[in-house]
C-alpha positions in Angstrom: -17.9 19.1 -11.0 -19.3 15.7 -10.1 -16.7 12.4 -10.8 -18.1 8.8 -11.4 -17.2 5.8 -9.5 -18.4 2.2 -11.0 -17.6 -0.2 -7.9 -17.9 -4.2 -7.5 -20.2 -5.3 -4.5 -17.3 -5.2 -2.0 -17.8 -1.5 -1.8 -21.9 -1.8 -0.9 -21.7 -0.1 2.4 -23.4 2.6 4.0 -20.2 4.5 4.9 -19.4 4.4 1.3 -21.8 5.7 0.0 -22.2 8.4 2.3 -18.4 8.8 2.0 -18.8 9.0 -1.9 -22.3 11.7 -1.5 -19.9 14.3 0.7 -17.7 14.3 -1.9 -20.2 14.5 -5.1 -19.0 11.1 -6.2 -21.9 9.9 -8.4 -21.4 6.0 -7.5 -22.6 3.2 -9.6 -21.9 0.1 -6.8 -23.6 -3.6 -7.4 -25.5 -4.6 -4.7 -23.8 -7.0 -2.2 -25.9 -10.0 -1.5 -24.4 -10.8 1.2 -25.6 -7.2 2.9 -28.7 -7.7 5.1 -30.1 -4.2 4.7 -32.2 -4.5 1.8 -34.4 -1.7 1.9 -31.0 0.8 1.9 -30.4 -0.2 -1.8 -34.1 1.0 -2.6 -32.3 4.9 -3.7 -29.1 3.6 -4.7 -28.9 3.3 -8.9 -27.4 0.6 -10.9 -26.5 0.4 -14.4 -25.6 -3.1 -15.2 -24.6 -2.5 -19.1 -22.0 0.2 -17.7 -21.2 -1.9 -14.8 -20.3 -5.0 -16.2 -18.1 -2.7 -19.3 -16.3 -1.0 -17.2 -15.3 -3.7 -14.8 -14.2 -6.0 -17.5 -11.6 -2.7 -18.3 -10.5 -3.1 -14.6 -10.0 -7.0 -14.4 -8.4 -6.7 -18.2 -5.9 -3.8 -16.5 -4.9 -5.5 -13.7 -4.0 -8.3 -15.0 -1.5 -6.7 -17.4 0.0 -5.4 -14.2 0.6 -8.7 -12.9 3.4 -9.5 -15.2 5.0 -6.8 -12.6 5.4 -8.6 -9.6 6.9 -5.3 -7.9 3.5 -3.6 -8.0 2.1 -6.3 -6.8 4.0 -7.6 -3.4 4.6 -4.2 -2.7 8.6 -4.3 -2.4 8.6 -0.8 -1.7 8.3 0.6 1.4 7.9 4.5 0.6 4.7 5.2 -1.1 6.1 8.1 -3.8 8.7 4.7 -4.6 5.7 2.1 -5.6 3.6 5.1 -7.3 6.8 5.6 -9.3 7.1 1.7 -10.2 3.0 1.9 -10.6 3.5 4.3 -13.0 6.9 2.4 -15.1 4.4 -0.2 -15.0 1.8 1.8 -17.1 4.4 3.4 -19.3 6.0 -0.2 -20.4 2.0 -2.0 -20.9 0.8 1.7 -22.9 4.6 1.2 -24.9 3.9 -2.8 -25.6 0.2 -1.8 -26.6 1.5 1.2 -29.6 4.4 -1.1 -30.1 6.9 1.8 -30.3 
């Protein structure tokens, strides 16, 4: 079973991408035009329709989550503690959204 990764041009990188091939991660990254290897993106695919959908869903998510600082700063020190705030976080934006 192969996942999907759409990524923003931060994550143009050969280490990624080999990273993201071990694992069967089908990876849909922008190029970075900043990166001086240009003939590397040559076998690399790139939607742009489903890249620019899907990362206007990531922007649109995260800044719901900014109106909880706590995820944010990282106030917690223990990692199972912020996933457990992470995922309060969610629960309250998925609660305002069915407006339960």
């Amino acid at each position: 079973m192969a996942f999907f990764l759409n990524a923003d041009p931060g994550f143009d990188s050969e280490g990624f991408k080999k990273q993201c091939t071990d694992e069967e991660i089908e990876l849909n990254v922008k190029a970075n035009p900043r990166n001086t290897k240009k003939d590397t993106m040559e076998y690399t695919y790139f939607d742009e329709r489903l890249y620019r959908g899907n990362r206007y869903k990531v922007e649109q998510s995260n800044a719901w989550m900014d109106a909880f600082k706590g995820t944010i700063i990282r106030y917690e020190k223990l990692t199972r503690n912020w996933w457990s705030m992470l995922w309060l976080c969610i629960t309250a934006i998925f609660m305002r959204k069915i407006k339960v």
